[in-house]
N, C-alpha and C positions, 0 to 999 in steps of 0.2 A: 470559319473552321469549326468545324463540332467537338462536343464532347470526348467521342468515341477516337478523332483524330488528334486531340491535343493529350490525352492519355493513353497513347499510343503504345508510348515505349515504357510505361510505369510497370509492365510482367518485367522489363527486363533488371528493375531495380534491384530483386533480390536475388536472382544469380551473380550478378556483378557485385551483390555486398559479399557474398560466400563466395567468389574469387579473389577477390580483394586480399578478405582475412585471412584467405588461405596463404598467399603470396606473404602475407605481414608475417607470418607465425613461421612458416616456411624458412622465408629470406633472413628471420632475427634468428633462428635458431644455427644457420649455418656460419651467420660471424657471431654471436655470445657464446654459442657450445664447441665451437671447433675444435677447441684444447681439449675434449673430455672424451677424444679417440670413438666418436662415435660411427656407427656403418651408418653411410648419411642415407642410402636409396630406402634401406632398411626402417631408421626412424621418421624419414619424413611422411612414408605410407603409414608407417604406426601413429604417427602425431595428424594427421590430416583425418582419420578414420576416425581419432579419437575426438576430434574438434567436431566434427561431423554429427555423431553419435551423440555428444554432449547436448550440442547446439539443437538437436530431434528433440529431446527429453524433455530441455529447456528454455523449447520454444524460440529459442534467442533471434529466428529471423521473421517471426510474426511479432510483426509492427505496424500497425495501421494507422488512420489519418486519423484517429480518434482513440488512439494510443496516447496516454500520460507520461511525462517523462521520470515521473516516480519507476513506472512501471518498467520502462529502458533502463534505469540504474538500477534496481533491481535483478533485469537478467543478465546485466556485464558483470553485476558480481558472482551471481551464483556460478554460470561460464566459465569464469576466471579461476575462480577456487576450486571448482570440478578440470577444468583443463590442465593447473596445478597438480593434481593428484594422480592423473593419467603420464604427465610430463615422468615426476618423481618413479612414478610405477614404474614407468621402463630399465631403468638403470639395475636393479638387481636380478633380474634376468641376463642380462651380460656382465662377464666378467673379468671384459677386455677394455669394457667404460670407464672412464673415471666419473664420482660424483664429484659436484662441485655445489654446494649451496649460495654461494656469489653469483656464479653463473648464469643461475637458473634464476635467482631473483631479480638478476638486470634483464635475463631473457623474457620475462615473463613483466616484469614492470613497463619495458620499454614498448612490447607487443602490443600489449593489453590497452596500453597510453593512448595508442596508435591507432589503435579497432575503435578505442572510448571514442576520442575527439572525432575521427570520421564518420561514426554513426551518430552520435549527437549533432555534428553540423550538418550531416544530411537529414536530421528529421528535421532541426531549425530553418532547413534552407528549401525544403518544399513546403514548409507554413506559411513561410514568408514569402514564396514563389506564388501560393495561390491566392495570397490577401492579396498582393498587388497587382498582380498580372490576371485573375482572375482565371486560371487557365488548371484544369485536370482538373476541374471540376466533376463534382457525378449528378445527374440530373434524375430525381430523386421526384414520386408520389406517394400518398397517404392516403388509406382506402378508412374512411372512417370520420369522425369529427365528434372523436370522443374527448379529457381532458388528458389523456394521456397522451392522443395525439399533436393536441393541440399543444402540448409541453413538446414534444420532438419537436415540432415545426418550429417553434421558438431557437429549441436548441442549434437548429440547420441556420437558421437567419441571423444568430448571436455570434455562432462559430464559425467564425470564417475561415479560421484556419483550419477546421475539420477537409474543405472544399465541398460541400454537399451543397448545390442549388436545386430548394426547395419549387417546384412548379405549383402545386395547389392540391386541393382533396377531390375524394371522389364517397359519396354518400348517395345512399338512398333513403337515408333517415331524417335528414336534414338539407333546412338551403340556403345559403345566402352568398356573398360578394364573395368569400374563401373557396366556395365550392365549384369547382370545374364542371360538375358534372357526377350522372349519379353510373353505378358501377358498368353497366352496359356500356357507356361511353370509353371505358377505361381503355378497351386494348387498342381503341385505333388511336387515342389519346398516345399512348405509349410509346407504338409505332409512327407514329407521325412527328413525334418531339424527341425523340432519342433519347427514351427515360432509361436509363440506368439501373434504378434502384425502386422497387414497390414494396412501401412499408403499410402492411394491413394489419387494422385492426380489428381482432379473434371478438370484439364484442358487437362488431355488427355483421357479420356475414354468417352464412350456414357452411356447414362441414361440407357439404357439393359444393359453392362456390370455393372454397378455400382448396379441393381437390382440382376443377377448374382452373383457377389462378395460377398453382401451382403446374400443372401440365403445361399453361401459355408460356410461362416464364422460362421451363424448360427446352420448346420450342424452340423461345425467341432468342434465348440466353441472357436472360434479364435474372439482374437477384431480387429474389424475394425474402422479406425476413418480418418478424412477425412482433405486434406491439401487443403486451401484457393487457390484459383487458384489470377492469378494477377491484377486481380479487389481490389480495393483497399479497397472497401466497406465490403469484405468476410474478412478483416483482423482484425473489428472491433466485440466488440461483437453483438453477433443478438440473440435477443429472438423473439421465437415461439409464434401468436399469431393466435386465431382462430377467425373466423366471420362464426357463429353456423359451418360448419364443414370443413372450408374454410381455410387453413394455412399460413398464413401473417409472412414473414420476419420482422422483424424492429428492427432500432437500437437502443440498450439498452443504456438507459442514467447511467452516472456514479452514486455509490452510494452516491457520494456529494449532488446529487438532489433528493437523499430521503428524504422526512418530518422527519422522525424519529434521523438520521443522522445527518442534518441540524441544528435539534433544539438540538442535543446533543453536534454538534462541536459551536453552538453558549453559550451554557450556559460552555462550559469551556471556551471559548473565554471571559465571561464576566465574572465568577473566578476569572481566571488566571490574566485579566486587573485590578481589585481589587485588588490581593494580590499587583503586583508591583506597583498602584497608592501609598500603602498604607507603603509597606516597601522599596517600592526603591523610585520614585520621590519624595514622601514628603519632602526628604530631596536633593535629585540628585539636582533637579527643582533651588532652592536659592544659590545651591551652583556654578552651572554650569551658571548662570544669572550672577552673580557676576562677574567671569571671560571672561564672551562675551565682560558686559559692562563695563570693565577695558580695556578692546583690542579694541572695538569699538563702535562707534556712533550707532543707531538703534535698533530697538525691539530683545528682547531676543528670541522669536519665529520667526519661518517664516513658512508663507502659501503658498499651488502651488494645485493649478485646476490639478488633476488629472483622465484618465477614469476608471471607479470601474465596477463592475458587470454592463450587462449590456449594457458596455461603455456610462452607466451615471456618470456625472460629480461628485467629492467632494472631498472638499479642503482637501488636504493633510498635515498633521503639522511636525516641525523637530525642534530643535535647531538650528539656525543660526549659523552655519557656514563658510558664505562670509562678505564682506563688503559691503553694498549697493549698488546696480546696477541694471539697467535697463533688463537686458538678464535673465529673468527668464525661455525662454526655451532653454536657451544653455547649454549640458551638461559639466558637470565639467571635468576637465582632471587631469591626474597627472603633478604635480606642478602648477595648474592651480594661476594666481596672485590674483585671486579671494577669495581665500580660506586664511582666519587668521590662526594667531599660533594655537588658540583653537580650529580651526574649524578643523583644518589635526588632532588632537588629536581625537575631537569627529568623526570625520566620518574614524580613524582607528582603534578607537574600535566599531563604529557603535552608540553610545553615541547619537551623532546628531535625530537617530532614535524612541529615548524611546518616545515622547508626542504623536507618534500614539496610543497608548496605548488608547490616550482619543478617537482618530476615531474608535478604534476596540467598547470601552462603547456605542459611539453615535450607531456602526451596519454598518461604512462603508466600514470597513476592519474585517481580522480576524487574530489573531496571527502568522498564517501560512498560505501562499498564494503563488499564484504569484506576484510576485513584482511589483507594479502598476509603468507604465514607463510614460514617458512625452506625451502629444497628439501630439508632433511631430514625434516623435518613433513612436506612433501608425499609423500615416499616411504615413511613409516612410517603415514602415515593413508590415503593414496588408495583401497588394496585394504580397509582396514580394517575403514575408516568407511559408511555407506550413502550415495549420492548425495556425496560428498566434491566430488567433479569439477565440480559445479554450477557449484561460484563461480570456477571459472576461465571461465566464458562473458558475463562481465563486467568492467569495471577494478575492481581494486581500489582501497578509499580509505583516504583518514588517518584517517576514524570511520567505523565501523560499529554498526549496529544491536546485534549481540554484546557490542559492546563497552560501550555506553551501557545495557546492562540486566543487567552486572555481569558478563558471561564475556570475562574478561581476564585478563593478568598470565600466572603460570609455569601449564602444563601437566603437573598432575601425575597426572591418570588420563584414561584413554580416554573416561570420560564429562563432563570438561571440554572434550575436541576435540569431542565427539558433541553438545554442547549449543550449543558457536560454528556448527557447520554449521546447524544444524536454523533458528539466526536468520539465519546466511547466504540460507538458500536460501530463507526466508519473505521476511525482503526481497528477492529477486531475481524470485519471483513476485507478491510483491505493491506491488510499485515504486509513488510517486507521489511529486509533489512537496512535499507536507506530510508524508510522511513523511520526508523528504530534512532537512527544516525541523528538524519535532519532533526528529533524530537531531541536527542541530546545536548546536539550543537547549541536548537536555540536554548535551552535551561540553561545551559554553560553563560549564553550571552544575555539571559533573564537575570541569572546570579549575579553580574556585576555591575549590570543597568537598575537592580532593584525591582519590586512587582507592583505598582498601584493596589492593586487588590487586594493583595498579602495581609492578613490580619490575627 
């Protein structure tokens, strides 16, 4: 059986997820909202149009074999809370509805349940379908044998859950055991093995061939898509921009610096720092004062000039954790003589950390960040380090990604600062709000396990 016939019926996957959900959403709303006198022909076109429209904007049914499931809980939430608002919106234009806030929250909890677990068992259950059965695979070449390519071909032969069976390269620059054959052999190559997918790489071929290529593939209806050559710049994202018919490269800023994003990761930022003002330090705050100032002389808080977005300055707050000393930009070390009984306590659970809480209310930080470091760090790593600079185009937070997968605590080689950037700037491009979450959850479960590092 070929390729082309064991992937037969995978176009049909995503009308049958968008029937599906439509039925779920549909079917829940006619037994949860019954009571709320609704014109049902009336709302179910309004609710279907709007699930429709939602699901357009945010992508929710482009999902592919090489799709993260970070990235799937990511758009069941945004869906969810946009399909919420569409829900509630209808109701004050009729004024023969009843609201009901129960209702809607069982209707919308129960739905959404229902959409989650089916589309997460359908993405676990075709990864698992093609590791074992080996089957929807896509048969896949690589015009080039550069190191960029040679990193895809790895990645096709590692991920098997991807389904991508790698056949070999095709070069004219190079030869050995990997190489099929040089680009001339390609298209009967192609046709003759029922290639799938042609990945070329822009640093060996000329713009006639790459014109070429592309015409074959539209032919034959093969995709083609293209590997960054070793410009460093082609490995970032690039949107397409026109000047009336003129097509301008440029690079895409992350979705951190969209308004809409921005003001949505800011009001859970300020949520989130009200609930804990409100049930954790109320009472944390007199309890942990007490015990500084039974151990030591000096204010129960301490301040440190920190660079925040920007790399404008603001004062940073913690629980005092040392004895009074002049070295405020020396970092701490493990056993450092600085540091009280209380203080190795609070800075092993991270304790020392809760009064940012009040910088995240004032807008200097956000719950989740990169971890705003000393202005001397900044000045001994900015030139140093590659892309250093990144994470000042965001707030800094009290947890970070770095920090929850173990790059914490003292700095004692350049490739401990090298390994917090590299998670900095992965979460800064790849922001979402389950990621925001997961990064929570584990500090929450770091807090009470304690941090080796922590010093």
């Amino acid at each position: 059986m070929t390729a082309s016939q064991i992937g037969r019926y995978s176009k049909y996957i995503r009308p049958i997820s968008i029937i599906n959900d439509l039925l779920v959403i549909n079917l829940a709303s006619l037994y949860f909202l019954k009571g709320l006198n609704l014109d049902v022909v009336h709302y179910i076109i309004y609710q279907s149009i709007g699930w429709l429209v939602i699901s357009f904007f945010v992508k929710f049914y482009q999902i592919y074999r090489f799709t993260e499931l970070v990235e799937i809980g990511s758009k069941l939430v945004q869906q969810a809370i946009l399909f919420l608002l569409i829900v509630i919106a209808f109701f004050p234009f009729s004024k023969m509805v009843f609201f009901s806030g129960k209702a809607i929250f069982i209707f919308m909890a129960f739905s959404m349940s229902l959409i989650s677990v089916s589309k997460i068992s359908l993405f676990f259950y075709l990864k698992r379908y093609r590791i074992i059965t080996g089957s929807n695979y896509r048969n896949t070449v690589i015009i080039g044998y550069t190191p960029e390519a040679i990193k895809l071909k790895d990645l096709f032969e590692t991920r098997i859950d991807y389904g991508y069976r790698f056949l070999g390269f095709f070069s004219d620059k190079k030869s050995n055991d990997e190489i099929l054959g040089k680009l001339e052999d390609l298209k009967e190559f192609v046709l003759n093995n029922d290639v799938n997918e042609i990945y070329c790489s822009l640093n060996e071929i000329s713009n006639e061939q790459v014109k070429d290529l592309v015409n074959f593939s539209d032919e034959n209806l093969k995709t083609i898509k293209f590997i960054p050559d070793t410009k460093e710049i082609f490995s970032k994202n690039l949107v397409i921009e026109h000047y009336e018919f003129f097509p301008v490269l440029s690079l895409q800023k992350t979705v951190l610096h969209d308004p809409i994003t921005k003001g949505f990761k800011r009001g859970f930022d300020v949520v989130f720092s009200v609930l804990v003002l409100i049930f954790i330090l109320s009472w944390l705050v007199p309890f942990l004062a007490i015990l500084i100032k039974i151990e030591s002389r000096g204010p129960i808080f301490f301040k440190q000039g920190r660079p925040g977005i920007d790399q404008k300055e603001f004062f940073c707050y913690k629980f005092r954790s040392m004895q009074i000393n002049k070295t405020t930009e020396k970092e701490a070390s493990k056993n450092d003589p600085r540091i009280t009984k209380i203080g190795k306590f609070m800075r092993k659970t991270s304790l020392d950390e809760m009064p940012q809480f009040l910088n995240v209310l004032i807008g200097d930080m956000s719950v989740v960040g990169p971890r705003p470091h000393l202005w001397t760090q900044n000045k001994n790593y900015s030139n140093k380090i590659k892309r250093y600079m990144v994470r000042h185009c965001v707030k800094p937070g009290i947890t970070g990604l770095a920090q929850v997968t173990g790059f914490r605590g003292e700095i004692e080689t350049d490739e401990d600062m090298v390994n917090r950037i590299k998670h900095d700037v992965f979460y800064i491009e790849n922001w979402s709000l389950i990621l925001d979450l997961k990064i929570i959850g584990q500090t929450v479960i770091n807090i009470f396990k304690g941090e080796e590092k922590a010093c």
